[in-house]
C-alpha positions in Angstrom: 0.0 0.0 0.0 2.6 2.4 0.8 6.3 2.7 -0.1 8.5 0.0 -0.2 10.8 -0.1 3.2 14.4 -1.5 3.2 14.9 -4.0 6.0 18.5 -2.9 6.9 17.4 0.4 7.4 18.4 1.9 11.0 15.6 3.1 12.9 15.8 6.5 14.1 16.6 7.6 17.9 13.5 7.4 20.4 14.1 10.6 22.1 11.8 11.9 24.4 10.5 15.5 23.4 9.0 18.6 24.5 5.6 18.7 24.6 4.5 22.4 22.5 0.8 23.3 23.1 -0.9 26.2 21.1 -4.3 26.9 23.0 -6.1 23.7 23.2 -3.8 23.0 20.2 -0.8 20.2 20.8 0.9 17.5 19.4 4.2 15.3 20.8 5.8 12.4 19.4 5.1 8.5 20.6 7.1 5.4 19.6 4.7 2.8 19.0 1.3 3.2 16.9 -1.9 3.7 18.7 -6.0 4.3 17.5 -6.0 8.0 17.4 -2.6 9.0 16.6 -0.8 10.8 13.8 1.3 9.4 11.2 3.6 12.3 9.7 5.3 11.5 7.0 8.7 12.2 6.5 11.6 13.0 3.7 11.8 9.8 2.7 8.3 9.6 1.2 9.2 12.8 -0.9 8.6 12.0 -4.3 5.9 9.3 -3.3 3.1 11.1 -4.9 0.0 9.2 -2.6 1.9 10.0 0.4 4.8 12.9 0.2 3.7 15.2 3.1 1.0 13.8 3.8 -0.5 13.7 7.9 -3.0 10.3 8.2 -5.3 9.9 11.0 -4.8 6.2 12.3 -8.7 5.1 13.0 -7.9 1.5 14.6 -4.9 -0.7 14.9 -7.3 -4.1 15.3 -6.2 -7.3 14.0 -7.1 -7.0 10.5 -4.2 -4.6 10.6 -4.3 -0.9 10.7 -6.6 1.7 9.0 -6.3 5.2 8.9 -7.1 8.1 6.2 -4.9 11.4 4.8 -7.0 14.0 6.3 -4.8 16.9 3.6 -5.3 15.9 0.5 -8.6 17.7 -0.7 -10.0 15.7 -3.4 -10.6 16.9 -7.2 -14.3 15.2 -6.7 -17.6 16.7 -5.1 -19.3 14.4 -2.5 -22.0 14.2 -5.2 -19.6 12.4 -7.5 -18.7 9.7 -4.9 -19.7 6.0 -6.0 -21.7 5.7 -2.6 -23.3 9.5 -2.4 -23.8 10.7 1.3 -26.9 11.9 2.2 -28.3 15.3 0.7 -27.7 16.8 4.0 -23.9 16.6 3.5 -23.8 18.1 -0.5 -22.1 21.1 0.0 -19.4 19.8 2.1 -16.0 19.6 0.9 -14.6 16.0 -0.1 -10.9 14.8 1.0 -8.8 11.9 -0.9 -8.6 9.7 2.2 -6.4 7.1 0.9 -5.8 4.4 -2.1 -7.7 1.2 -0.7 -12.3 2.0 -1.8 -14.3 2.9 1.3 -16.0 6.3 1.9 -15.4 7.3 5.9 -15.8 10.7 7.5 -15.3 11.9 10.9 -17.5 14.1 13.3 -16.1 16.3 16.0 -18.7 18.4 18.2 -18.0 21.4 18.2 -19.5 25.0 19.8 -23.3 24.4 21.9 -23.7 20.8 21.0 -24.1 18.0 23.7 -20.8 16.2 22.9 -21.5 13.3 25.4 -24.8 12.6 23.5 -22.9 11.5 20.6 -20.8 9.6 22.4 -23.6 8.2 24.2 -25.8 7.6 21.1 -23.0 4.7 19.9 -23.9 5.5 16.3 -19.5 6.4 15.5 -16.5 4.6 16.5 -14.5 7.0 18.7 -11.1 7.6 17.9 -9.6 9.6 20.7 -12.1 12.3 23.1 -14.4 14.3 21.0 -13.6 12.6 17.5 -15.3 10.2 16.0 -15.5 8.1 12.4 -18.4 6.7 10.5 -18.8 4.8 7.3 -21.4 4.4 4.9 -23.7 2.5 6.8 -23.9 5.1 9.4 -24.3 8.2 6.8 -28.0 7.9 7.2 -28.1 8.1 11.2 -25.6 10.9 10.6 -28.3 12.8 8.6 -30.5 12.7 11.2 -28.6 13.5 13.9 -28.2 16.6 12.0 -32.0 17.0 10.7 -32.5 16.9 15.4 -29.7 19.6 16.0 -27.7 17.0 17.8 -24.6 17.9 16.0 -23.9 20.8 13.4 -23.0 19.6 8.9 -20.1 21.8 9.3 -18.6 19.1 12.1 -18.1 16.3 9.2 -15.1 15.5 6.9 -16.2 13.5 4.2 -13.4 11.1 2.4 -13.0 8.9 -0.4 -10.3 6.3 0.5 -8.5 5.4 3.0 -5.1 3.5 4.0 -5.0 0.3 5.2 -1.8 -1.7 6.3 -1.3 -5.9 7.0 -0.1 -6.0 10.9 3.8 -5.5 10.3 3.8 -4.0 7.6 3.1 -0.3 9.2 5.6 -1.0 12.0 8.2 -1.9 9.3 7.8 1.6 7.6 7.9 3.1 10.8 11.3 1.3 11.8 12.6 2.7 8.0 12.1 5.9 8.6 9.0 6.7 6.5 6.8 7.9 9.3 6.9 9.8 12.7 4.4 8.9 15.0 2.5 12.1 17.0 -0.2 11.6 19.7 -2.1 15.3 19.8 -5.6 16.6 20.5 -8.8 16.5 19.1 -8.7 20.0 18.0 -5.5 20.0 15.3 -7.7 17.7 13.1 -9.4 20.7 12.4 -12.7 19.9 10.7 -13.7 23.5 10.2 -11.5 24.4 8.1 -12.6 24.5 4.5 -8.6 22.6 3.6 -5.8 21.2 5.2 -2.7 22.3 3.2 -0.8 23.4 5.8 -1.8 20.8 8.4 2.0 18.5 7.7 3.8 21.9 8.4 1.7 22.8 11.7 1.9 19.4 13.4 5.3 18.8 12.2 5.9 22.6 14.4 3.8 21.1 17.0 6.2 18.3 17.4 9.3 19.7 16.6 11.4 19.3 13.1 13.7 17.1 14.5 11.0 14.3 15.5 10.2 14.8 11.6 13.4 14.6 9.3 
């Protein structure tokens, strides 16, 4: 799925760094993959068109292997143009290339006067870390209505087409090569509201310092 990774590579120096927080903003590096972390790609996946620069959101780390999606790589398509259409209630938002492997997923995060622990509550989403969640197609329809009974605003949804999917090893023997550094970080630097992402690889790579991302 991704870039091919060279066994006898040396994997890079676990060093412990400072934690930067921006507001409710932060982001610091971890060693060993986790639901709900970042992977940040790194030099070595310039030129790797799919991935160069690329932040992905990893959504579970279950036995089938991990899944995750690019959450900044706006796609050339409109929702309407998707092979599974969301509901109508979701046209107008913007559509994200979420990875190579064919599955439409978004993600829901709360935000302003809405009851956050009645989403949580309602058990429609699979939570990925406090206050985020992810859906699939199945659950587009329940997200329509949740809307439709102002339990949670349209502008709180990311809509994707794709996602990125890895066999058990096969992640943890990019990350050991070099390809990826690893980030645990808040809810908040997903940043759904915001119409695109293309600066979201230079802010968390800030967040956890340029070193943690060479």
């Amino acid at each position: 799925m991704t870039a091919s990774t060279d066994p006898d590579e040396t994997p890079r120096a676990k060093q412990p760094l400072e934690l930067v927080k921006v507001g409710d903003r932060w982001a610091h590096a971890i060693h060993e993959p986790e639901k709900g972390c970042l992977l940040i790609a790194t030099e070595k996946l310039d030129g790797v068109h799919i991935f160069e620069r690329t932040v992905v959101l990893l959504l579970s780390t279950g036995p089938a292997g991990p899944l995750g999606i690019i959450l900044n790589r706006p796609s050339l398509m409109s929702i309407k143009e998707m092979s599974v259409m969301p509901p109508e209630a979701f046209s107008g938002r913007p559509l994200f290339f979420g990875g190579p492997l064919e599955e439409g997923l978004f993600l829901v995060r709360p935000r302003g006067g809405y009851d956050k622990d009645r989403l949580a509550r309602s058990g429609v989403f699979e939570e990925v870390m406090k206050g985020l969640y992810y859906g699939t197609k199945e659950t587009a329809g329940c997200a329509a209505e949740m809307v439709k009974r102002n339990m949670v605003g349209v502008g709180d949804f990311r809509f994707f087409d794709g996602y990125c999917g890895w066999e058990t090893e096969q992640l943890r023997d990019e990350i050991n090569a070099g390809y990826w550094t690893l980030a645990a970080c808040s809810a908040s630097v997903i940043g759904l509201d915001k119409e695109a992402r293309f600066g979201l690889w230079e802010d968390v790579s800030w967040l956890v310092g340029p070193k943690a991302v060479s």
